[in-house]
C-alpha angles and dihedrals in degrees: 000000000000087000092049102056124007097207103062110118113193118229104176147351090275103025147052147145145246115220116217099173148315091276103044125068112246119253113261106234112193108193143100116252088261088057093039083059094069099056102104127201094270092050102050088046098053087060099052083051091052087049097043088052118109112271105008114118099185147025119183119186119218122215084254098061120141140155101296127165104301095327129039129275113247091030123125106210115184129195133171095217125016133059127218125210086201100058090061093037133195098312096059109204098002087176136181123237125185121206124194123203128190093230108123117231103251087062097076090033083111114078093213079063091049088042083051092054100052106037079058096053083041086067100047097022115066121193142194134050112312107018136121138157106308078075102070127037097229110056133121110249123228119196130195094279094051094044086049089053108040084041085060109032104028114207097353111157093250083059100045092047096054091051101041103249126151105253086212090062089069092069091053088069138089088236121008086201134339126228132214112265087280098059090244129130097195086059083060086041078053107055094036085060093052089041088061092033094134125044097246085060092036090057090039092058098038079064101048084048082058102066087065115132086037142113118219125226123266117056093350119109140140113238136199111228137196112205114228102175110216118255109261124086101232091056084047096061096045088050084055099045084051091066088253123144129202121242093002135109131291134170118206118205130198119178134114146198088327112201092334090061090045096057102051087045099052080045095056094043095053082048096057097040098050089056090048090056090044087055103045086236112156124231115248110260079003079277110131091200089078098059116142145168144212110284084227101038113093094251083061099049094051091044090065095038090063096042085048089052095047077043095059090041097048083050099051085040085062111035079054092047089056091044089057094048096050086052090048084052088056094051087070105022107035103184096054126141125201145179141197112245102183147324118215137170132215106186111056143102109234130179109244149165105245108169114321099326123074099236137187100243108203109192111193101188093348139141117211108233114197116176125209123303096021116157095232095061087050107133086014123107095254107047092109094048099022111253118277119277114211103208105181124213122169136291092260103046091033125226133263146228117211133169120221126249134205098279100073093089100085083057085049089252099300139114139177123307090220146305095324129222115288088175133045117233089260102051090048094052088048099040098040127098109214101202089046085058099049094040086048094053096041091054084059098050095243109143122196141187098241121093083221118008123244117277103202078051104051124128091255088057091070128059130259106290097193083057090049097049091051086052090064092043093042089054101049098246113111132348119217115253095178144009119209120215115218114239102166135350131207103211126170098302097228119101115256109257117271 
């Protein structure tokens, strides 16, 4: 990392920062040498030029941090006064949820179980770009009426009732539904009219509402877990108090706002764009994916109505995922019983107190990590332990559920949204051998729907995740409570690429 950029100074065995000038605050870098060592030159540099762009105070980088669409993945960028587009991305609120089941382990040891459960979620559960629910046979259908609703008012109870869905499981999320800066959801109900004002945008919009209840293609997937709770006592207790159960069955879940979320993102980004160009303003770093606008202009408010809107549909995509799980479980196994967790995002902008100034937090492939006693988990069911945060890793080396501490606050209580990429797609898909993958996943009992697994999502393509987690202990910022063991995992159906 020293060779890679000459002003990092190390503060810690986990930390450091990155100094971009006397009149600029340094970039917070959270990572182990081993992990230091994986920031490459465009990574780094994408972060210089986050931190360099007007209104923006602080940028931290996650162990996880990677080339991402004008900032890094796996970056946290405050202002206290501007929003960026690029910092959310294209999959506004991809999100992690976590359900737990009370199936003991040794129920799904035999593989014809595990078949059984899969073939039943691939008939509920539709994945890959582009699919919704005309692809399986046991889906919920959601026509016009309901997209509209659920676009505009998240996981109200009237949504939740006409899809099934447990009312109890909205207060197991970050945020149960967003508003538009007003705090108003008609103003949403507002924009999304004018959005499908003709019949060609209406139609387009009434299909995007139909892949919900779906994961995309890419990094989303649906896994199989088995629960195995870490060795204090302490960390014991909070994985209890979670919901969680030892040695029993959980299913984790990543996926976000699918087509509908796209949409309003690209729209938003020609939007901007096109201003910037009006105006003669130039782009930060010349890079117009890191176009951005005043939090209170007009360009900035409807910025946040349609993130709110792609919000409030990644939240409802999930909370029905986990329902028809939940369903595919009790097709095998009729008398189970199972729980949301939590529901968490990683690629979002919030409104929040960090210090003494109220700042708008973009977390580009990051988790929010709020310890105990935080006041924004005040009236919610973890503000004496901090909520769960559901880090994943990969199927071979498992994934994790921490809870933060105080010392997330020098990272602005935030920590990584997983292992992070140490391979582009196409490296992975060159350098990786596919019968070594599948071999390697088939000595560790870990079954899949693919008839090859994807190679640009193989275990190799990420980073260490063991590396990555000690980086987040190491640094003070939150402490494992549970590893989860992969058992089976739902990816993108299609065959990599040969």
């Amino acid at each position: 990392m020293d060779t890679i950029n000459p002003n990092l100074r190390i503060s810690g065995p986990a930390t450091a920062t990155i100094d971009v000038g006397d009149a600029h605050s340094p970039i917070t870098v959270i990572g182990n040498d081993a992990i230091r060592q994986t920031f490459d030159d465009q990574t780094i540099q994408q972060a210089i030029n986050s931190r360099l762009a007007p209104g923006v105070t602080d940028v931290v980088l996650n162990p996880d941090a990677h080339v991402g669409y004008g900032a890094p993945v796996g970056c946290v960028m405050l202002s206290p006064t501007h929003v960026y587009p690029g910092p959310v991305g294209v999959d506004i609120k991809c999100s992690m949820s976590l359900l737990q089941t009370d199936i003991p382990a040794d129920e799904i040891v035999s593989q014809t179980v595990r078949r059984k459960l899969i073939q039943a979620i691939g008939k509920r559960v539709p994945s890959g770009a582009g699919r919704g629910q005309r692809h399986v046979p046991k889906s919920r259908p959601v026509d016009g009426r309901l997209g509209f609703q659920l676009t505009t008012e998240g996981a109200s109870k009237n949504v939740l009732k006409k899809l099934g869905i447990p009312k109890a499981w909205a207060d197991r999320c970050e945020d149960w539904h967003h508003t538009a800066p007003d705090g108003s959801s008609d103003t949403l109900a507002a924009r999304l009219e004018f959005l499908g004002r003709n019949r060609d945008s209406l139609d387009r919009l009434e299909s995007k509402y139909r892949q919900l209840g779906s994961y995309g293609g890419g990094n989303h997937f649906g896994e199989a877990e088995v629960v195995r709770f870490a060795k204090d006592q302490a960390s014991r207790e909070v994985a209890q108090s979670f919901g969680l159960r030892d040695g029993h069955v959980a299913f984790l879940s990543h996926c976000g706002s699918r087509g509908l979320g796209h949409d309003l993102a690209m729209g938003q980004f020609r939007s901007l764009k096109t201003s910037f160009q009006k105006q003669g303003l130039a782009f930060p770093a010349g890079d117009p994916q890191l176009v951005y606008a005043d939090a209170r202009s007009d360009e900035g408010r409807l910025y946040l109505c349609d993130m709110a809107m792609g919000a409030n549909f990644a939240t409802v995509n999930h909370l029905m995922i986990n329902q028809l799980v939940l369903e595919a479980f009790r097709e095998v196994f009729p008398s189970v019983r199972g729980e949301l967790v939590y529901f968490i995002s990683h690629n979002i902008v919030r409104q929040e107190q960090v210090g003494q100034q109220l700042q708008w937090v973009h977390r580009k492939g990051a988790t929010r990590a709020f310890p105990a006693r935080h006041p924004g988990l005040q009236r919610t069911p973890f503000a004496e332990t901090g909520h769960p945060i559901l880090l994943p890793g990969n199927p071979r080396d498992g994934s994790s559920v921490m809870v933060a501490l105080p010392g997330a606050e020098r990272s602005a209580f935030s920590v990584n949204h997983g292992a992070g990429r140490r391979m582009s797609r196409t490296k992975a898909k060159k350098m990786l051998d596919q019968h070594q993958i599948d071999t390697e996943l088939m000595n560790h009992d870990i079954l899949s729907n693919c008839r090859q697994y994807p190679r640009d999502e193989a275990p190799d393509a990420y980073k260490d995740f063991n590396q990555v987690l000690a980086s987040v202990e190491q640094a003070g910022l939150a402490t494992e409570v549970a590893r989860l063991e992969a058992k089976f995992v739902i990816k993108d159906g299609a065959p990599a690429d040969d």
